[in-house]
Structures are given as C-alpha cells and as structure tokens.
C-alpha positions as CSV (number, residue, x, y, z in Angstrom):
1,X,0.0,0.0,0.0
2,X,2.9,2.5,1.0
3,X,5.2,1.0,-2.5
4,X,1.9,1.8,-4.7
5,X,1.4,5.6,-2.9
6,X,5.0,6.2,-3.5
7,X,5.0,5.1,-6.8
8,X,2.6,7.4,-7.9
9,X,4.3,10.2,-6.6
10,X,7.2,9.6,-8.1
11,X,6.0,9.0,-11.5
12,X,4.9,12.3,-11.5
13,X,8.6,12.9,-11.5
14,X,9.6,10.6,-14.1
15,X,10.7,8.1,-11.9
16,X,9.8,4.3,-10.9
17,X,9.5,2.4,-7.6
18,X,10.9,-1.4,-7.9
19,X,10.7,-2.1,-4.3
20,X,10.4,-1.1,-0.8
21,X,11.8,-2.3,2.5
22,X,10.3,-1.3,5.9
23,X,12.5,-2.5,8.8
24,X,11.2,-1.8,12.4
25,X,14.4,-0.7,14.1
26,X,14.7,-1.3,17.4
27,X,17.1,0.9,19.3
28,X,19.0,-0.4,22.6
29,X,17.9,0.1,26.0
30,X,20.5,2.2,26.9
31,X,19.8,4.7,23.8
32,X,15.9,4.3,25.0
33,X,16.9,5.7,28.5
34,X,19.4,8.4,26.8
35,X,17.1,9.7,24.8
36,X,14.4,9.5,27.1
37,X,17.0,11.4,29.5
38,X,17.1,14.3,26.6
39,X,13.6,14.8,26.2
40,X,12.7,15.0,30.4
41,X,15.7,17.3,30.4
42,X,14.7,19.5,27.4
43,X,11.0,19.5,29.4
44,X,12.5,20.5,32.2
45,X,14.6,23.6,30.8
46,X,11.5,24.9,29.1
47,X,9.0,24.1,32.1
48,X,11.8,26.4,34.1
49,X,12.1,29.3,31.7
50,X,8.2,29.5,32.0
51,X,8.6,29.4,35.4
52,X,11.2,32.0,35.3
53,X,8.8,34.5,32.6
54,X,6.0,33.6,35.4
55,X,7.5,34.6,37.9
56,X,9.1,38.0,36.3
57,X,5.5,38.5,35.1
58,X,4.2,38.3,39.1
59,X,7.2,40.9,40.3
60,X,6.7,43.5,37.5
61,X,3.1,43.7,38.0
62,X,3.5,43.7,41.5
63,X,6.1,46.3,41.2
64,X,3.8,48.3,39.1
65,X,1.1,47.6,41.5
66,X,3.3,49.4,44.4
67,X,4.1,52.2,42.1
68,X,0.4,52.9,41.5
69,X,-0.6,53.0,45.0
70,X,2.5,55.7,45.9
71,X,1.0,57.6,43.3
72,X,-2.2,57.0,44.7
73,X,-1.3,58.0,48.1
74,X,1.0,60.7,47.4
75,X,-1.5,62.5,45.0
76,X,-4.2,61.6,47.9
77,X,-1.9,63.8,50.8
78,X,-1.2,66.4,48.3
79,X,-5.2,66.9,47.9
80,X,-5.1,66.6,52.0
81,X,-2.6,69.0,52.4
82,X,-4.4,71.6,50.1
83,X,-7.5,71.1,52.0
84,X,-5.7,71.7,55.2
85,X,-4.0,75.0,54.2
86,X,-7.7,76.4,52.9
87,X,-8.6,75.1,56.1
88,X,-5.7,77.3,58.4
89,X,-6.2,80.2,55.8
90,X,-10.4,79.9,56.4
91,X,-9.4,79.6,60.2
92,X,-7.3,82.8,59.6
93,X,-9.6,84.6,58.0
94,X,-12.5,84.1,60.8
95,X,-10.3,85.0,63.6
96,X,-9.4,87.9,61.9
97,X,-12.9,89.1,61.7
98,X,-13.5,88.2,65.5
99,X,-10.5,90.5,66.3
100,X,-11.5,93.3,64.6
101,X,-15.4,93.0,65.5
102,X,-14.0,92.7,69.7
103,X,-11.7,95.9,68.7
104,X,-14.3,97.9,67.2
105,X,-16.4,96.6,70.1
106,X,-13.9,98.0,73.1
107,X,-13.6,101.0,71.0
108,X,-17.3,101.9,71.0
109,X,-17.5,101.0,74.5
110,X,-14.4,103.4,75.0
111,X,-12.1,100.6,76.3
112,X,-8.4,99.9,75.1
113,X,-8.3,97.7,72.1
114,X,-5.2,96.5,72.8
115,X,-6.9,94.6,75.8
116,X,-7.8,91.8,72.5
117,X,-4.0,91.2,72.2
118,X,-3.6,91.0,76.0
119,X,-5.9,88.2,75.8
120,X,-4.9,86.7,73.0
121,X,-1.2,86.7,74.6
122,X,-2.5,85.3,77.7
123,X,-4.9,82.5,76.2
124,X,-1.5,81.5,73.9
125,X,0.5,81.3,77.5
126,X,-2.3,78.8,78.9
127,X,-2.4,76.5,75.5
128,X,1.3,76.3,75.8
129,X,1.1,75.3,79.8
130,X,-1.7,72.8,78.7
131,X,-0.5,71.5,75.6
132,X,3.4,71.7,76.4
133,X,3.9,67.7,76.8
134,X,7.1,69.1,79.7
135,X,8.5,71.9,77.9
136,X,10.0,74.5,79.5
137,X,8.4,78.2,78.5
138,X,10.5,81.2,79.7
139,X,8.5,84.0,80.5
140,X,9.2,87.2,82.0
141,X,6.4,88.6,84.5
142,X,7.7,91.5,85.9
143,X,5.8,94.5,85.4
144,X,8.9,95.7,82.8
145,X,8.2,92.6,81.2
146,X,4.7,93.0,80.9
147,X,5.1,96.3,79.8
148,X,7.8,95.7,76.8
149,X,4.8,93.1,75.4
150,X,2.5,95.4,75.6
151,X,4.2,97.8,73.7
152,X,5.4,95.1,71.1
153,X,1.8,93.9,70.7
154,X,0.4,97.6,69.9
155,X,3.2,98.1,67.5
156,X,2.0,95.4,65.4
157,X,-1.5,96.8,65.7
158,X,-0.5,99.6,64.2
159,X,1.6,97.8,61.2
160,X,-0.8,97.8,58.6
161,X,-2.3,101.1,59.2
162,X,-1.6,104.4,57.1
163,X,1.0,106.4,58.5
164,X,2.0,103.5,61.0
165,X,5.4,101.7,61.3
166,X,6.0,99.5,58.4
C-alpha cells in the first residue's frame, strides 16, 4: 500500500519504484533511557524558563502595582494637604474678623483695644502650659516685662495702618 502511494508520486517525477523495504528498528535500551534522558531534560529547561517569565511577570506587576498606590497615596496627601491649608487660611480669616469686631467693640465701649491682644497673649500662654507635653516656656512677669509686650503687641497693631510703622 505504501510502494503503490510512492509510486505514484514519483512517476509524477519521471521516476519508478521497484521495491520497498520497511525494517522496524529497534534501538538499545540504553539509547531508549538516553534519549528519554534528553527529552525529560529539554521538558525540564522549558517548564523552568516559564517558570522563570511567570515569575518576572508576578514581580513586575507587583512592582507596578506598588508604584500605582505611591501615586495614589502621594496625590491623595497632596489633595489633603491643600485642603488643610484652605482650612488654616479659612481659620485665619474668621479670627481675623472676631479681632476686629472685639476691637471695634472696646472702642465703642471706649475701652483699650489692645486689651484683644492681651488676651490673646495670655490665652497662647495657657495652651502652651496645657499642651506643652514638659516643655520648658520662659517668660518674664515682671511688670517691665509685661510692659515691653505690651508695647510690642500695639506696634504690630499699628503695622498695617496708614501712616504707622512698616
């Protein structure tokens, strides 16, 4: 059946088949087992170079993976920091207004504005005993020394105005 497929093929060609031998070759056991040896170790190469792209695949995505979430976190703190500063600058801005509505207050009640920064100085004093966590706060309290931050807090009262220090 093989001779007669053949032999049609290779008329085509110009050529004739006589005859055909088939011998089943039969290797020896020690070539089986060598070969054999060559194939499991050619499987093995290629099963560890997938192993190997596998696990560079895992590392660069999870290396990308880290690099998203610093991005993640460090545009979420820049958004947080922004929020905080309109938050101080809001804070600022209210406290501002409450100082000049308790000046113009005193003033129409014909006391001493400067009595706001007093208190102000006084209520920063107390936070710092309260807060400090054992600091140590220097402060001089003798009547010179009361009397020098006075004057320092009514020159910065008068910082911003026309004709005042600048």
């Amino acid at each position: 059946h093989v001779k007669d497929q053949l032999d049609e093929t290779l008329e085509s060609w110009g050529y004739h088949l006589i005859d055909l031998q088939l011998n089943d070759i039969a290797f020896d056991e020690e070539i089986m087992r060598s070969m054999a040896k060559v194939v499991a170790s050619n499987n093995l190469k290629a099963a560890a170079e997938n192993e190997g792209q596998a696990l560079l695949i895992t590392k660069t995505k999870a290396a990308e993976a880290e690099g998203n979430a610093i991005k993640i976190s460090a545009e979420a703190e820049k958004i947080a920091a922004q929020l905080r500063g309109q938050g101080v600058a809001l804070f600022r801005e209210e406290v501002t207004k409450g100082m000049a509505h308790a000046v113009q207050e005193l003033a129409e009640n014909n006391l001493d504005p400067s009595l706001v920064y007093f208190s102000m100085w006084t209520e920063a004093i107390k936070h710092f005993a309260e807060q400090g966590k054992g600091n140590v706060i220097f402060l001089d309290g003798s009547n010179e020394g009361l009397e020098k931050n006075m004057q320092q807090m009514l020159a910065m009262q008068h910082l911003d105005r026309p004709g005042g220090p600048r």
